[in-house]
GUGU-848490 format. One record per residue: x, y, z of N, C-alpha, C, O in turn; residue number from 1. Coordinates in steps of 0.02 Angstrom, whole numbers, padded with zeros to 5 digits. Example, Ala and Ser with C-alpha at 12.3 -4.5 7.8 and 13.67 -1.06 7.14 Angstrom:
+--------+--------+--------+--------+--------+--------+--------+--------+--------+--------+--------+--------+-----+
!    n.x !    n.y !    n.z !   ca.x !   ca.y !   ca.z !    c.x !    c.y !    c.z !    o.x !    o.y !    o.z ! seq !
+--------+--------+--------+--------+--------+--------+--------+--------+--------+--------+--------+--------+-----+
!  00660 ! -00284 !  00390 !  00615 ! -00225 !  00390 !  00660 ! -00165 !  00390 !  00712 ! -00166 !  00423 !   1 !
!  00642 ! -00112 !  00354 !  00684 ! -00053 !  00357 !  00645 !  00002 !  00394 !  00670 !  00057 !  00402 !   2 !
+--------+--------+--------+--------+--------+--------+--------+--------+--------+--------+--------+--------+-----+
// end
This chain:
+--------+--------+--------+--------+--------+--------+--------+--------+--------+--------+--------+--------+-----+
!    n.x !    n.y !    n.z !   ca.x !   ca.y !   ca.z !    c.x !    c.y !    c.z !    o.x !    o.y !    o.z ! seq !
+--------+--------+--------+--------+--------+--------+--------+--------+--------+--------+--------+--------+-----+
!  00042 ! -00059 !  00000 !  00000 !  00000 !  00000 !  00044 !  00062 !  00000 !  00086 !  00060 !  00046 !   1 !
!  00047 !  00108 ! -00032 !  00058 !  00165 ! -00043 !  00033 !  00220 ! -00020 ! -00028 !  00212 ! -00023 !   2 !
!  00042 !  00262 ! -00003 !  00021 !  00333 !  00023 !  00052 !  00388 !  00036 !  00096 !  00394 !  00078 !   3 !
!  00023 !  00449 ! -00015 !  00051 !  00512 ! -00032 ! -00005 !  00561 ! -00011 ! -00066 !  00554 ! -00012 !   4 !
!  00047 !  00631 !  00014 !  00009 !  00669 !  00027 !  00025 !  00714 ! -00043 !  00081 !  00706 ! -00067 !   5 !
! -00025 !  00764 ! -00080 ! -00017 !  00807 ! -00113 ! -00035 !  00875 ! -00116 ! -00090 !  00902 ! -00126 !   6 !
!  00045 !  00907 ! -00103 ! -00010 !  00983 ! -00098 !  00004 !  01008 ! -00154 !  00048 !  01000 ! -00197 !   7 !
! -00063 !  01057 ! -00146 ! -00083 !  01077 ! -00250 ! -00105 !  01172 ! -00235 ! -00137 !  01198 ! -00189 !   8 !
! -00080 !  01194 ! -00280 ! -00061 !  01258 ! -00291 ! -00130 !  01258 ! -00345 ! -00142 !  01220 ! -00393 !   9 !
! -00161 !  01304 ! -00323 ! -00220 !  01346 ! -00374 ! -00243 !  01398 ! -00395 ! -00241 !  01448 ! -00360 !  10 !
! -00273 !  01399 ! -00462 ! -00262 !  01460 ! -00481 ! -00327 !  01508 ! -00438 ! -00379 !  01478 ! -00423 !  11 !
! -00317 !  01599 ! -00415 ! -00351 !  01615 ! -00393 ! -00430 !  01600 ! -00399 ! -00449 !  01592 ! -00457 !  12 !
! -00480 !  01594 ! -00348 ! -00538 !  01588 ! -00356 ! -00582 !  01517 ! -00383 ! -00642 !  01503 ! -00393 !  13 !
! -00508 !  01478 ! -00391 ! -00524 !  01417 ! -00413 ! -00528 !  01344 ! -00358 ! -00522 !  01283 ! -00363 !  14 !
! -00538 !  01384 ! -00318 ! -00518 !  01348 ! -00240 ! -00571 !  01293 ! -00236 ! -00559 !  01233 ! -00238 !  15 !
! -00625 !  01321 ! -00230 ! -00687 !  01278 ! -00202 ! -00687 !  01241 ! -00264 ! -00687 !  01180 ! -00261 !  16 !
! -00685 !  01273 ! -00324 ! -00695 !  01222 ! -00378 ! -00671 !  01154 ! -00379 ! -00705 !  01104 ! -00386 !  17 !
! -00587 !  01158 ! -00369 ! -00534 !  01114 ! -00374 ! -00551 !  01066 ! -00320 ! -00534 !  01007 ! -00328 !  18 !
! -00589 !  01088 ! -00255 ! -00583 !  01065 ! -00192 ! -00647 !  01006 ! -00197 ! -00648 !  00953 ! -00165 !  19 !
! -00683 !  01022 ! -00230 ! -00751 !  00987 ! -00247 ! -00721 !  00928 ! -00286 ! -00718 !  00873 ! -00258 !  20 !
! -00702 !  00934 ! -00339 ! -00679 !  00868 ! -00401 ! -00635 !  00828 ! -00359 ! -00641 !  00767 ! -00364 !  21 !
! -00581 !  00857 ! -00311 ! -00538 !  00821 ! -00302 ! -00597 !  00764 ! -00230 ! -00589 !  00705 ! -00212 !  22 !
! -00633 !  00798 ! -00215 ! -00665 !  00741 ! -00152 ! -00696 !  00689 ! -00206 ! -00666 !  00636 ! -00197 !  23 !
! -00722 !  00685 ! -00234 ! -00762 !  00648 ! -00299 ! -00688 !  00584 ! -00334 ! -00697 !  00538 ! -00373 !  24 !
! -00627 !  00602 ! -00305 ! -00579 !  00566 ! -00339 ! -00592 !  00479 ! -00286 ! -00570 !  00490 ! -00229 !  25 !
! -00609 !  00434 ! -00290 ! -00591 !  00376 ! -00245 ! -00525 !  00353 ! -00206 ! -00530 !  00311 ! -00161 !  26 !
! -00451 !  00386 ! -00224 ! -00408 !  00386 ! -00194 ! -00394 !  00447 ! -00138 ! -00358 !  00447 ! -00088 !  27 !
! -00431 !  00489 ! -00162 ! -00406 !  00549 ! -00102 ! -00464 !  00513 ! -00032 ! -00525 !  00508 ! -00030 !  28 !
! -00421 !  00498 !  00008 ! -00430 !  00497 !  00063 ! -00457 !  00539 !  00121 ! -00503 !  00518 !  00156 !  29 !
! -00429 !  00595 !  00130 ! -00448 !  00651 !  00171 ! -00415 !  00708 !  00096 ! -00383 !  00698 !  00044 !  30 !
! -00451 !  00774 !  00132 ! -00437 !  00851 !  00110 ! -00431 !  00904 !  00151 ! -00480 !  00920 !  00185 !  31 !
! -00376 !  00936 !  00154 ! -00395 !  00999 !  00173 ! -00372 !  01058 !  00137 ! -00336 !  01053 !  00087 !  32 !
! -00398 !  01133 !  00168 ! -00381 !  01174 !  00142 ! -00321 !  01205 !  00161 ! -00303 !  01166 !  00206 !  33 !
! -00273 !  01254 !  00158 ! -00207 !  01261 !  00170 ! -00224 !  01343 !  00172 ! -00272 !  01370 !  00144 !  34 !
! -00175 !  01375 !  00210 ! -00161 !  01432 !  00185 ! -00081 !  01436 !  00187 ! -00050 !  01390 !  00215 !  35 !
! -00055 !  01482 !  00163 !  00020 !  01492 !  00141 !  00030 !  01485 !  00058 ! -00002 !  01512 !  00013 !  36 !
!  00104 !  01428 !  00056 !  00108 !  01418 ! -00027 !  00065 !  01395 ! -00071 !  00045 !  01414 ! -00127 !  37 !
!  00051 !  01334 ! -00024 !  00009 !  01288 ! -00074 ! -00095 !  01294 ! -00048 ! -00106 !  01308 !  00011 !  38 !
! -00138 !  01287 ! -00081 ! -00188 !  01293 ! -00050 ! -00239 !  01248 ! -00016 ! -00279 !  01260 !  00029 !  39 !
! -00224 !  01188 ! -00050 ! -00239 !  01106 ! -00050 ! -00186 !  01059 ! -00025 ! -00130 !  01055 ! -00049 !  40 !
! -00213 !  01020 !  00032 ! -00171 !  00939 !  00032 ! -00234 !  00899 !  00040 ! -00287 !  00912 !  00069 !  41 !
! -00203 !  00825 ! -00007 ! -00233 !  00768 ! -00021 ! -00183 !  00706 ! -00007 ! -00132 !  00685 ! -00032 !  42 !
! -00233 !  00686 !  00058 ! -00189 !  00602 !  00069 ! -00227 !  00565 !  00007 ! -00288 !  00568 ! -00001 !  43 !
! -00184 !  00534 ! -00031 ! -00186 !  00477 ! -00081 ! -00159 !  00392 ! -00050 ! -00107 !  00364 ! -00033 !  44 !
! -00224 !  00379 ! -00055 ! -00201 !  00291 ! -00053 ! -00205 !  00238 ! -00088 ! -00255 !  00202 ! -00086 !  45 !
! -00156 !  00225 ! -00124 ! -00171 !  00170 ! -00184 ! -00105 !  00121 ! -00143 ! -00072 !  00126 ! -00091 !  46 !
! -00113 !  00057 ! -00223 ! -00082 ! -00002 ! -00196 ! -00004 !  00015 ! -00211 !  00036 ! -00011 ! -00173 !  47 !
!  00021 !  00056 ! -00264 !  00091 !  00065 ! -00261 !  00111 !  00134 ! -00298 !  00077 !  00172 ! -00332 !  48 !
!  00165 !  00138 ! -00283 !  00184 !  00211 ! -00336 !  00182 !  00220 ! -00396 !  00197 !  00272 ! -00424 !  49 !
!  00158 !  00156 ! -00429 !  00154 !  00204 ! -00496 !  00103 !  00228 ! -00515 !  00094 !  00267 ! -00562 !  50 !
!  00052 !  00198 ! -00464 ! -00037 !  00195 ! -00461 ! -00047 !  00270 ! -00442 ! -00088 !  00307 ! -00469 !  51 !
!  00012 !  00293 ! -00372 !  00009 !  00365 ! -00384 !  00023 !  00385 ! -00407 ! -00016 !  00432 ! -00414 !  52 !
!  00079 !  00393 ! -00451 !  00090 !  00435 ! -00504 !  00039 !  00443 ! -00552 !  00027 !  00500 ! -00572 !  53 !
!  00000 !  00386 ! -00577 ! -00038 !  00405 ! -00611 ! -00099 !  00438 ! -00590 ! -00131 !  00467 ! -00633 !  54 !
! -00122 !  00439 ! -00524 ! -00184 !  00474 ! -00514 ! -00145 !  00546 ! -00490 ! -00185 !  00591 ! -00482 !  55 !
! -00079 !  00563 ! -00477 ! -00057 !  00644 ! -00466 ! -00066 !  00686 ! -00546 ! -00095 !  00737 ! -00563 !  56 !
! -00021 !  00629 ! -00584 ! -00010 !  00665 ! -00659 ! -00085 !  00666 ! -00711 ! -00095 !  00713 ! -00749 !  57 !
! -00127 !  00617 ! -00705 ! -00187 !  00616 ! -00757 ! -00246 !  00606 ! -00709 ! -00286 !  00568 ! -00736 !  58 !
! -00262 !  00623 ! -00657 ! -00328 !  00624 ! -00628 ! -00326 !  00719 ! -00587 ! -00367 !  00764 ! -00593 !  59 !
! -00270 !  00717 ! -00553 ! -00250 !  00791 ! -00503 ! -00218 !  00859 ! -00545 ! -00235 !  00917 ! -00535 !  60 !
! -00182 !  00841 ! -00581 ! -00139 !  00891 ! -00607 ! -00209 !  00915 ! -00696 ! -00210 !  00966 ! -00730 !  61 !
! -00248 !  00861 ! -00701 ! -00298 !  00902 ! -00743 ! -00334 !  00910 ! -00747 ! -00368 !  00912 ! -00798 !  62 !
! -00350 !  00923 ! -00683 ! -00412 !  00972 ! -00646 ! -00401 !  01039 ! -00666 ! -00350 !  01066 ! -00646 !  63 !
! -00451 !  01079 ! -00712 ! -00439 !  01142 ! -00719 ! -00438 !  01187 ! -00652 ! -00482 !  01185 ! -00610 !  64 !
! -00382 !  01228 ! -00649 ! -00359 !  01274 ! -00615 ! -00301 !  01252 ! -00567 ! -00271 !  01294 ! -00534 !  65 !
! -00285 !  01184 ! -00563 ! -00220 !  01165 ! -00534 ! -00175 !  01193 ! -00560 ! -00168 !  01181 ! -00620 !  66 !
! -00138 !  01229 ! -00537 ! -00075 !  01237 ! -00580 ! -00015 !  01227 ! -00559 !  00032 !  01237 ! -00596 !  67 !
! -00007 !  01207 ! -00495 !  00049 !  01148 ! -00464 !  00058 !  01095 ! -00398 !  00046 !  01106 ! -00338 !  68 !
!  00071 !  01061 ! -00417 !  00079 !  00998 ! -00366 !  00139 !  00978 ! -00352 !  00183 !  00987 ! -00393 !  69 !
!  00157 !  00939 ! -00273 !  00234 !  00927 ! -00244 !  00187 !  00872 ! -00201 !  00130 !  00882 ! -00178 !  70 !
!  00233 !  00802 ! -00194 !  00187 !  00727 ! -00178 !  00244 !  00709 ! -00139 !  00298 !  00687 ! -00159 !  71 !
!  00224 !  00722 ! -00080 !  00267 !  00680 ! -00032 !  00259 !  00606 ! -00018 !  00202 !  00587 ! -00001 !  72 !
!  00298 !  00571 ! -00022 !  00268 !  00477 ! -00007 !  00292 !  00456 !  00060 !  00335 !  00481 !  00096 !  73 !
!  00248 !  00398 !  00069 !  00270 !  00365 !  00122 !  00225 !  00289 !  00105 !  00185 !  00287 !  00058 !  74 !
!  00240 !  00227 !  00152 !  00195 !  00173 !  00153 !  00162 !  00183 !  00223 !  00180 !  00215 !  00273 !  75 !
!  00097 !  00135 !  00205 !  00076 !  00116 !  00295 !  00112 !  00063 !  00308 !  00134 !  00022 !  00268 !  76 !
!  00121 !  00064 !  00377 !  00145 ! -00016 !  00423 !  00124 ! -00056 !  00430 !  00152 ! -00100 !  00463 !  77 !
+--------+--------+--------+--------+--------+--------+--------+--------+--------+--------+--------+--------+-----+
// end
């Protein structure tokens, strides 16, 4: 099992938008909202890394108004 957190940079006013699609994803786990750099983090749990990679790069990153993401990993125990 795999598990990444992702925080995602958005474009102004696109907050709630982005914040909505991404709960609708079956891997995001939890959400919250951020303030500082980034505006979004998403725990992701799939079975391995490439499973995340693919739901950061073609499910997260093309969501209109994302316009950047940084995926920290880890496994559960």
């Amino acid at each position: 099992m795999a598990l990444g957190f992702v925080l995602i940079k958005v474009m102004p006013r696109k907050e709630r938008e982005v914040y909505e699609k991404l709960l609708k994803l079956d891997e995001v786990e939890e959400l919250y909202p951020l303030f500082g750099e980034y505006d979004l983090i998403a725990k992701i749990s799939v079975k391995d890394f490439e499973e995340l990679s693919e739901v950061v790069v073609k499910k997260i990153r093309s969501i209109d108004g994302v316009i950047e993401t940084k995926t920290l990993t880890g496994a559960k125990f």
